[in-house]
C-alpha positions as CSV (number, residue, x, y, z in Angstrom):
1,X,118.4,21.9,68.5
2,X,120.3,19.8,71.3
3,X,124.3,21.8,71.9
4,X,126.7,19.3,70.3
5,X,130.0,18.8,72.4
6,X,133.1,19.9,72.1
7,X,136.1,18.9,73.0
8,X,137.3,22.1,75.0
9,X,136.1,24.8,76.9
10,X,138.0,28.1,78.3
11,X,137.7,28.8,82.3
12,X,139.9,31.2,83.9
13,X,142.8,31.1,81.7
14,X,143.1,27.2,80.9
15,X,141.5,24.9,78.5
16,X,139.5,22.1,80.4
17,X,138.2,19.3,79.2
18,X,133.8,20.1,78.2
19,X,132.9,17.5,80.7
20,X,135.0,18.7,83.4
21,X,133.0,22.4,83.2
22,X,131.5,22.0,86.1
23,X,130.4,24.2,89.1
24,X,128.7,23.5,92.5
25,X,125.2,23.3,93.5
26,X,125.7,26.5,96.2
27,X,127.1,28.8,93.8
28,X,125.6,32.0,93.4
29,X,124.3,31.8,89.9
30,X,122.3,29.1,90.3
31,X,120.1,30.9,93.2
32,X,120.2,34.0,92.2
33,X,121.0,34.5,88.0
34,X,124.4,36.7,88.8
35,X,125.7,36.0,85.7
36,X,126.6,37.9,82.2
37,X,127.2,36.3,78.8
38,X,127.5,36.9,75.2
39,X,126.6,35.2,72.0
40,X,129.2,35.2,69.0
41,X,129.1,33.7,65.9
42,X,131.8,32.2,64.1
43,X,131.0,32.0,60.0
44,X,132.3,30.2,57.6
45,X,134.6,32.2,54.3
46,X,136.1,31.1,51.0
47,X,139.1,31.2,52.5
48,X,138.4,30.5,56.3
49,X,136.7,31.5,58.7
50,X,136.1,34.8,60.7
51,X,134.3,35.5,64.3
52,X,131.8,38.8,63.6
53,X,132.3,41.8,66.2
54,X,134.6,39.9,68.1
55,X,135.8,43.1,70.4
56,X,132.8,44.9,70.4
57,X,130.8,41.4,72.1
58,X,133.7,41.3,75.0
59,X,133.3,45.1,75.5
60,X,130.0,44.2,76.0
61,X,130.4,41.5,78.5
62,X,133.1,43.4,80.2
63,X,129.7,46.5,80.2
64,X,127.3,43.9,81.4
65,X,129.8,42.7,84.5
66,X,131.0,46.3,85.8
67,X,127.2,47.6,85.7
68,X,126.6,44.5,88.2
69,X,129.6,45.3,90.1
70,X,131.5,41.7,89.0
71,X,135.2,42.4,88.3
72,X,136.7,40.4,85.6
73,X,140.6,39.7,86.1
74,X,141.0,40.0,82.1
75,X,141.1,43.1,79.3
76,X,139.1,42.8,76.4
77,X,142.0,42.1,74.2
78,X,142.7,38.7,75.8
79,X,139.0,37.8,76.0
80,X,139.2,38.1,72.5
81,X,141.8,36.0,72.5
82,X,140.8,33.0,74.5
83,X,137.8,33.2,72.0
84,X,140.3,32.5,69.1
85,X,142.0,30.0,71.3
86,X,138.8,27.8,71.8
87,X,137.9,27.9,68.4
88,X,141.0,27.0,67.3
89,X,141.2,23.9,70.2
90,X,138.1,22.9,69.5
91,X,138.6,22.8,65.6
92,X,135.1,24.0,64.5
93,X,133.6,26.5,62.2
94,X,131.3,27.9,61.6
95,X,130.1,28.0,65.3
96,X,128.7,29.8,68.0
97,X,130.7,30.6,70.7
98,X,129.0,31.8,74.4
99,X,131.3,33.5,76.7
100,X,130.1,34.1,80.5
101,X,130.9,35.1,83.7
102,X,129.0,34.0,86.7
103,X,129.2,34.4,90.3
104,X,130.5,30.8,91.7
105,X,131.0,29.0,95.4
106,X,131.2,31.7,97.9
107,X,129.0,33.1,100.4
108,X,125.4,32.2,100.1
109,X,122.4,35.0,100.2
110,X,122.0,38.0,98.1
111,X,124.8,39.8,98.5
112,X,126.8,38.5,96.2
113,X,130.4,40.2,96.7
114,X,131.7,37.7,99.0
115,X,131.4,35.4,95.7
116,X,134.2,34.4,93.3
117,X,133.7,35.1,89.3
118,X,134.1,32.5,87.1
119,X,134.5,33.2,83.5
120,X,134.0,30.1,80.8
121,X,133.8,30.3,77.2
122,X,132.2,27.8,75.0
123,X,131.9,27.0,71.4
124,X,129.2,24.4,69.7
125,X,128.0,23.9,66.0
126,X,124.5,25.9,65.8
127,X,122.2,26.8,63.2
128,X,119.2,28.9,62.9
129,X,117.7,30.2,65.6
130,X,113.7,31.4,64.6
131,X,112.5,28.6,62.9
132,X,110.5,29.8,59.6
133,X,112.9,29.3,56.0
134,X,109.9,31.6,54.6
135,X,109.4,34.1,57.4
136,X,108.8,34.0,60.8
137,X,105.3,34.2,62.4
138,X,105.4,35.4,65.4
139,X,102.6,37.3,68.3
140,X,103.1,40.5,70.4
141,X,103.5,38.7,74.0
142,X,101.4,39.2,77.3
143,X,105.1,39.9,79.0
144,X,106.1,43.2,79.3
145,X,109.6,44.2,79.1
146,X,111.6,45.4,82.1
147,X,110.4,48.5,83.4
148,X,113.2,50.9,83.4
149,X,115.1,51.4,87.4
150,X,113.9,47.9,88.2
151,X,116.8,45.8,86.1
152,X,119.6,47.2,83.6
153,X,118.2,46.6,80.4
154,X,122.0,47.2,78.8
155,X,122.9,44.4,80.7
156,X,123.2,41.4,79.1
157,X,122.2,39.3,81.9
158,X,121.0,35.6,83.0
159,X,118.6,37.0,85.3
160,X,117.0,39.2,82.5
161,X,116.4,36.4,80.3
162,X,113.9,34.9,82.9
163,X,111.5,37.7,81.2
164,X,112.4,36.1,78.0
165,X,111.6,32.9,78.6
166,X,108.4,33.8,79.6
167,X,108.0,35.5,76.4
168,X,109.5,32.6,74.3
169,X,107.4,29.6,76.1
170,X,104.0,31.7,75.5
171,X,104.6,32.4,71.9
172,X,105.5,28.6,71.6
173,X,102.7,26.9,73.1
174,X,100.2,29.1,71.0
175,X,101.9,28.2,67.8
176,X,104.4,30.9,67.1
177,X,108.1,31.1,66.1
178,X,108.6,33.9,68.7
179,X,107.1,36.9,70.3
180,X,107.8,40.5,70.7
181,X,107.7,42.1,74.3
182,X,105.9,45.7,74.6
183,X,107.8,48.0,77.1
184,X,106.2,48.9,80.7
185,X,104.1,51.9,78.6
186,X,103.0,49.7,76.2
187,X,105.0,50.6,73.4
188,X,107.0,48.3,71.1
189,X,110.4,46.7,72.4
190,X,112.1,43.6,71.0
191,X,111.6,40.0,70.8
192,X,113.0,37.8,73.5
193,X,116.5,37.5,71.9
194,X,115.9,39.8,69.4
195,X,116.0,43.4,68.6
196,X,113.2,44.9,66.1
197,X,112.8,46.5,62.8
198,X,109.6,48.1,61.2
199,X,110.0,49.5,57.5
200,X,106.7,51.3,56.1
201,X,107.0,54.0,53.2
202,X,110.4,53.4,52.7
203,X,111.9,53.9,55.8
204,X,113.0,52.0,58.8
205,X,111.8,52.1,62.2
206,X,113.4,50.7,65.3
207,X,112.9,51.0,68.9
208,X,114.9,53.0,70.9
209,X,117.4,51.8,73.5
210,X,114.7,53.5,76.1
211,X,112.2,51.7,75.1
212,X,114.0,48.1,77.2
213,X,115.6,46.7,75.1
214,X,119.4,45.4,74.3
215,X,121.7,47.3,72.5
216,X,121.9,44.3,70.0
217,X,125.7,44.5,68.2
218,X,124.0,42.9,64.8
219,X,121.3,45.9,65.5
220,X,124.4,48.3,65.3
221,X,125.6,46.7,62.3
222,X,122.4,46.5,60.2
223,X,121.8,50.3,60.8
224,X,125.1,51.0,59.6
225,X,124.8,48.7,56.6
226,X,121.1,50.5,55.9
227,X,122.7,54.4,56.1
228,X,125.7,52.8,53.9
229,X,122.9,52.4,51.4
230,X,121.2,55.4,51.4
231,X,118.3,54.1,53.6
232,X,116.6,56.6,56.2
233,X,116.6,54.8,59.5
234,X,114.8,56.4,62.5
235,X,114.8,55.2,66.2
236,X,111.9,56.2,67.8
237,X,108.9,55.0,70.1
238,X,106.6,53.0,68.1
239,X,103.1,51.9,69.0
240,X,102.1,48.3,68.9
241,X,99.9,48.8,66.0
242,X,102.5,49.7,63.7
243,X,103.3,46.0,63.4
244,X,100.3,45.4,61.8
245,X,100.6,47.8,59.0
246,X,104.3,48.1,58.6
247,X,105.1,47.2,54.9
248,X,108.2,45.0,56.2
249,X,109.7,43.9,59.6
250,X,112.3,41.8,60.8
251,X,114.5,40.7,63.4
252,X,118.3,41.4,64.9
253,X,120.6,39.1,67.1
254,X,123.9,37.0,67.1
255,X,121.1,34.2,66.8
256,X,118.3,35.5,64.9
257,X,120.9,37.4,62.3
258,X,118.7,39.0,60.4
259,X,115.1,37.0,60.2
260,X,112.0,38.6,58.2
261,X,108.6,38.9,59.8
262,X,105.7,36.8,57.7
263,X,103.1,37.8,60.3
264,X,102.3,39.1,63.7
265,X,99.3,38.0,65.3
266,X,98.2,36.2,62.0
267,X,98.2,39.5,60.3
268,X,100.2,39.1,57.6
269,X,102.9,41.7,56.5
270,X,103.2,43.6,53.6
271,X,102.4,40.5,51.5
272,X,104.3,38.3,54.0
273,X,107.3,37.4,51.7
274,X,110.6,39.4,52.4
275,X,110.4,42.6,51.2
276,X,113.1,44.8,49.2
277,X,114.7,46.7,52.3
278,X,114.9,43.4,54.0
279,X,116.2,41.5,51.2
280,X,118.5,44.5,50.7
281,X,119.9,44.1,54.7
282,X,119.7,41.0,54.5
283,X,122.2,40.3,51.3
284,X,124.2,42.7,52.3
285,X,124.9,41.2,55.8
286,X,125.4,37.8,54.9
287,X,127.4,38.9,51.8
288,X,130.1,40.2,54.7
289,X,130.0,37.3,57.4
290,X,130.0,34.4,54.3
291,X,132.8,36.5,52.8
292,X,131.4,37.3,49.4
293,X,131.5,41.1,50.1
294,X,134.0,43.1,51.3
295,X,134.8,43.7,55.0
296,X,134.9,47.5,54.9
297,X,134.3,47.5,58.1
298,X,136.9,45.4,60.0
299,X,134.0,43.5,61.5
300,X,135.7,40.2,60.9
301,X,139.0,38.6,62.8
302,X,140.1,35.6,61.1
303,X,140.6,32.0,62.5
304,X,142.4,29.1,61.9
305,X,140.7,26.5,61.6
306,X,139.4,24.3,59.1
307,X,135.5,25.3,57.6
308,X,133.1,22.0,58.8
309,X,130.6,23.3,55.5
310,X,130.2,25.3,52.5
311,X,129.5,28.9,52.7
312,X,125.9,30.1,52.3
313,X,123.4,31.9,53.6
């Protein structure tokens, strides 16, 4: 789906006009991925609408930059806040909003300390991100996840999505919504945006943070929402061939939300419709971010701004 423009992005502080985010050709990020970013989303309520995990994605992002050694001239509290303020400047919801931080126009080579950081925040219109209204089918990719020591796996890095592309391009070509990475031993990780849930007997099974893979905020929040309703979750290696005889599995992520699996490798699961757990998760999420369930959890902060569409999930 092409990125509709806005009128306004955030950079350093100001409100710049979207065409005028511009950066040069030498800066660092463009030769060598030194960048960090998020992805928020912005969802529509009866009575407004409400950015999900707000703090908890700038914490993130402020995680991601001090593990590469990029100092960011702003607290989380007013990252937060210049999130509100482009929403609000902008005028949209429901939306996705992509902070970053990059290293710009310094000193060119590897070293990237004689660099300045640049920190923009955007917000577009967006809508689902794995294709598939009655489940996903997806393949187990011939990229491996990073091998752990070689790149920060909690680091939600540019450079690190090179490995995702890789992953996402294969599974497209061959005729797949998206693939799932293994880890360096061969184990299961996550997709290439996405983390990963397995449910068989009853209970759920998710990779470890060990096993590569990003410590997803919505995977946070759907293991909560499963313990909240008496579900037995367990995090754990899990061999590849669990995919094929899990009784349910799905997908995590800002994008993805929460996205049943109809097949892996052509294997169907389960019976390839969602199952009960799922369906469970999944009514229970969007029932928060839409609004139609209680936000016991103080995972929404409100904005004001006028909703572009009806609620739904």
């Amino acid at each position: 789906m092409p990125i509709q423009t806005t009128a306004n992005i955030w950079h350093n502080g100001q409100l710049i006009p979207w065409d005028k985010a511009q950066i040069h050709v030498m800066s660092h990020v463009i030769h060598y991925g030194s960048s960090v970013f998020e992805g928020i989303r912005c969802y529509a309520q009866p009575s407004g609408a409400s950015v999900f995990r707000l703090q908890e994605h700038m914490q993130r992002l402020m995680d991601s930059a001090k593990i590469y050694r990029m100092p960011l001239a702003y607290t989380v509290d007013q990252l937060s806040a210049a999130v509100i303020d482009v929403i609000e400047a902008n005028g949209i919801a429901p939306c996705y909003v992509r902070p970053i931080a990059f290293r710009g126009y310094g000193e060119i080579g590897v070293n990237p300390l004689k660099s300045p950081v640049d920190i923009y925040i955007a917000n577009f219109p967006w809508g689902k991100y794995v294709p598939g209204n009655e489940g996903a089918d997806v393949c187990v990719s011939s990229w491996s996840r990073l091998a752990p020591n070689t790149m920060p796996s909690l680091a939600k890095a540019g450079a690190n999505y090179m490995n995702s592309q890789l992953i996402r391009m294969e599974a497209e070509v061959n005729g797949y919504a998206e693939g799932i990475a293994l880890d360096v031993n061969g184990y299961l990780s996550e997709g290439s945006g996405e983390n990963l849930f397995l449910v068989r007997n009853g209970v759920i099974y998710t990779t470890p943070l060990a096993n590569s893979v990003l410590s997803g905020i919505t995977r946070n929040s759907v293991i909560i929402l499963a313990k909240q309703l008496g579900m037995e979750v367990v995090e754990q290696t899990l061999p590849r061939e669990l995919l094929y005889i899990a009784d349910e599995a799905f997908f995590t992520g800002t994008a993805a939300e929460v996205t049943h699996l109809r097949s892996v490798d052509r294997i169907l699961i389960g019976d390839g419709t969602m199952g009960p757990i799922t369906s469970a998760l999944h009514e229970e999420f969007f029932g928060i971010v839409n609004g139609l369930k209680a936000d016991r959890y103080n995972w929404l902060t409100p904005v004001n701004v006028k909703v572009a569409e009806p609620v739904g999930v």
